[in-house]
C-alpha positions as CSV (number, residue, x, y, z in Angstrom):
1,X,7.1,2.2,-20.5
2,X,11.3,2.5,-20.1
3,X,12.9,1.1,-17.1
4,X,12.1,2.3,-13.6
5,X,15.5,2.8,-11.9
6,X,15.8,3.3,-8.1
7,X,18.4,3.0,-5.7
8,X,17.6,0.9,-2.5
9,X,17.8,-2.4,-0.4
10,X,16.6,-4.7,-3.3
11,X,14.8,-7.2,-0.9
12,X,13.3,-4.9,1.1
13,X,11.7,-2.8,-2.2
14,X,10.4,-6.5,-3.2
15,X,9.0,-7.4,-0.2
16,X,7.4,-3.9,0.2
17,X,5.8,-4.0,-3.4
18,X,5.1,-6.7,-2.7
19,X,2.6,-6.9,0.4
20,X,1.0,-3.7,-1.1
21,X,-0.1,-5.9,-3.8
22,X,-1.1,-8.9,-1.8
23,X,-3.5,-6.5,0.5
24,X,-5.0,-4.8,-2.5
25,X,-5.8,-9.1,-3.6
26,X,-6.5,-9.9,0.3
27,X,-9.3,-7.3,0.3
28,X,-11.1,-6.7,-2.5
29,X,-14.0,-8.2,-3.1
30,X,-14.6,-11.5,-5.1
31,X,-14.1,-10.9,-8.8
32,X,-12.9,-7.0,-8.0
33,X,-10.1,-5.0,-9.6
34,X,-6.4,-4.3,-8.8
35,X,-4.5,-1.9,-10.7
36,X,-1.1,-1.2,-10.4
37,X,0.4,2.5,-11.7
38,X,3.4,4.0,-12.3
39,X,4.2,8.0,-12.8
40,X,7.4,9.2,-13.9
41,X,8.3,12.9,-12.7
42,X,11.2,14.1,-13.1
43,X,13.2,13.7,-9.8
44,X,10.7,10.3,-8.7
45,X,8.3,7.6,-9.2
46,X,4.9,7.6,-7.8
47,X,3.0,4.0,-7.6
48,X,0.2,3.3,-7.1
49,X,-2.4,0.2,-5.9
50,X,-6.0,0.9,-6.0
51,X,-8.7,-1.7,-5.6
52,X,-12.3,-2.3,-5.0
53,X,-12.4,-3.7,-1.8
54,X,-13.0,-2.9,1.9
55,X,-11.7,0.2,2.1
56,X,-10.7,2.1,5.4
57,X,-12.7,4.0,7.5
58,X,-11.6,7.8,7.8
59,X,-11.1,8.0,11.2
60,X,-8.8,4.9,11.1
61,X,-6.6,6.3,8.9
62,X,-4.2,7.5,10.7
63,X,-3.7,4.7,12.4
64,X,-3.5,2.5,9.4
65,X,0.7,2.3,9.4
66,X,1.7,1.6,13.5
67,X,2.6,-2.0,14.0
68,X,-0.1,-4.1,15.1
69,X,-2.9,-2.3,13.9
70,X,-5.6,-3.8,11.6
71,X,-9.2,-2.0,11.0
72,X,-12.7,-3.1,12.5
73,X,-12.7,-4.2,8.3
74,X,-10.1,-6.0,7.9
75,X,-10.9,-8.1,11.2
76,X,-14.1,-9.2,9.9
77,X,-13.1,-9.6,6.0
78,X,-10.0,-12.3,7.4
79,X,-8.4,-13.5,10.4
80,X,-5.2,-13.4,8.1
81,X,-2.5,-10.7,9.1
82,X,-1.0,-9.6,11.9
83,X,-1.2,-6.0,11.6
84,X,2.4,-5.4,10.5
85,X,2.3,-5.2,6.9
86,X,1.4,-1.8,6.4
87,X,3.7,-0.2,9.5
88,X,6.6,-2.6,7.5
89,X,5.9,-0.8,4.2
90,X,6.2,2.3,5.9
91,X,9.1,1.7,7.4
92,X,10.9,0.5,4.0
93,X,9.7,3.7,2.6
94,X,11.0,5.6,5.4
95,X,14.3,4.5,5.0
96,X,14.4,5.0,1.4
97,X,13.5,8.9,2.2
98,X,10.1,8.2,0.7
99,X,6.5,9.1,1.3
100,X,3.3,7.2,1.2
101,X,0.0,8.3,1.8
102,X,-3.2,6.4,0.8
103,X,-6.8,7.7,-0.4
104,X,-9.9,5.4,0.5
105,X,-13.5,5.6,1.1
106,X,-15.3,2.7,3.2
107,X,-16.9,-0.1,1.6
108,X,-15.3,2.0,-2.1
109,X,-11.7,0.9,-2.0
110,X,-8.5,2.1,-1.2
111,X,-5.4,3.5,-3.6
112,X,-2.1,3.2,-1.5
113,X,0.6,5.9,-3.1
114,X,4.4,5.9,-2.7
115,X,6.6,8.5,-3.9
116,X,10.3,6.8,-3.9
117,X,13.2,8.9,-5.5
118,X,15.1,8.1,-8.6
C-alpha cells in the first residue's frame, strides 16, 4: 500500500488512532481478532477497527460518543475508562471535518469507521 497523506494536528491523529485501537484490544475477547483497514477513495481515507468483542447494544449507540458515557458492557467487561475516549475521538474527527460512524451487533463485535480527507 503507498503512503496515506492527511493534513491535521499530528498528536491529536496519533492519539485518536490510537485509543480506537486500544478499545478494539480492551474489549475483545481473550484470544479474539483486531483488524485494522485502510480504503483509498479518491478525495479520502476510510479506516477501519473491527473486532470480536463486546459489542454495543443498538439502543446505546447513540450515545456511544458524549463524554462520560460507557455501555452496561463495557462496565461489566472492565472498570478501566472513563468514558471519554470515544466522545475524544469524536471530537478529533470533528475538527478535522471528518465523519465516524460505527457498525456493531451485541456480544458480535464492533467495526468503528472514520472518513478523514486527504
Amino acid at each position: 500500500m503507498e503512503t496515506a497523506f492527511i493534513s491535521g494536528n499530528r498528536d491529536r491523529l496519533k492519539r485518536m488512532f490510537g485509543n480506537l485501537l486500544s478499545n478494539a484490544i480492551r474489549y475483545s475477547r481473550q484470544g479474539g481478532k483486531v483488524q485494522l483497514a485502510i480504503k483509498d477513495n479518491v478525495d479520502s481515507y476510510l479506516f477501519s477497527v473491527a473486532d470480536d468483542g463486546i459489542g454495543v447494544p443498538e439502543k446505546e449507540q447513540k450515545k456511544i460518543f458524549q463524554g462520560f458515557y460507557r455501555t452496561k458492557g463495557a462496565r461489566l467487561a472492565t472498570d478501566q475508562g472513563t468514558g471519554l475516549g470515544l466522545y475524544y475521538i469524536k471530537q478529533v474527527v470533528d475538527l478535522h471535518k471528518g465523519q465516524i460512524w460505527l457498525k456493531s451487533e451485541e456480544n458480535k463485535g464492533s467495526t468503528f469507521f472514520v472518513k478523514l480527507k486527504k
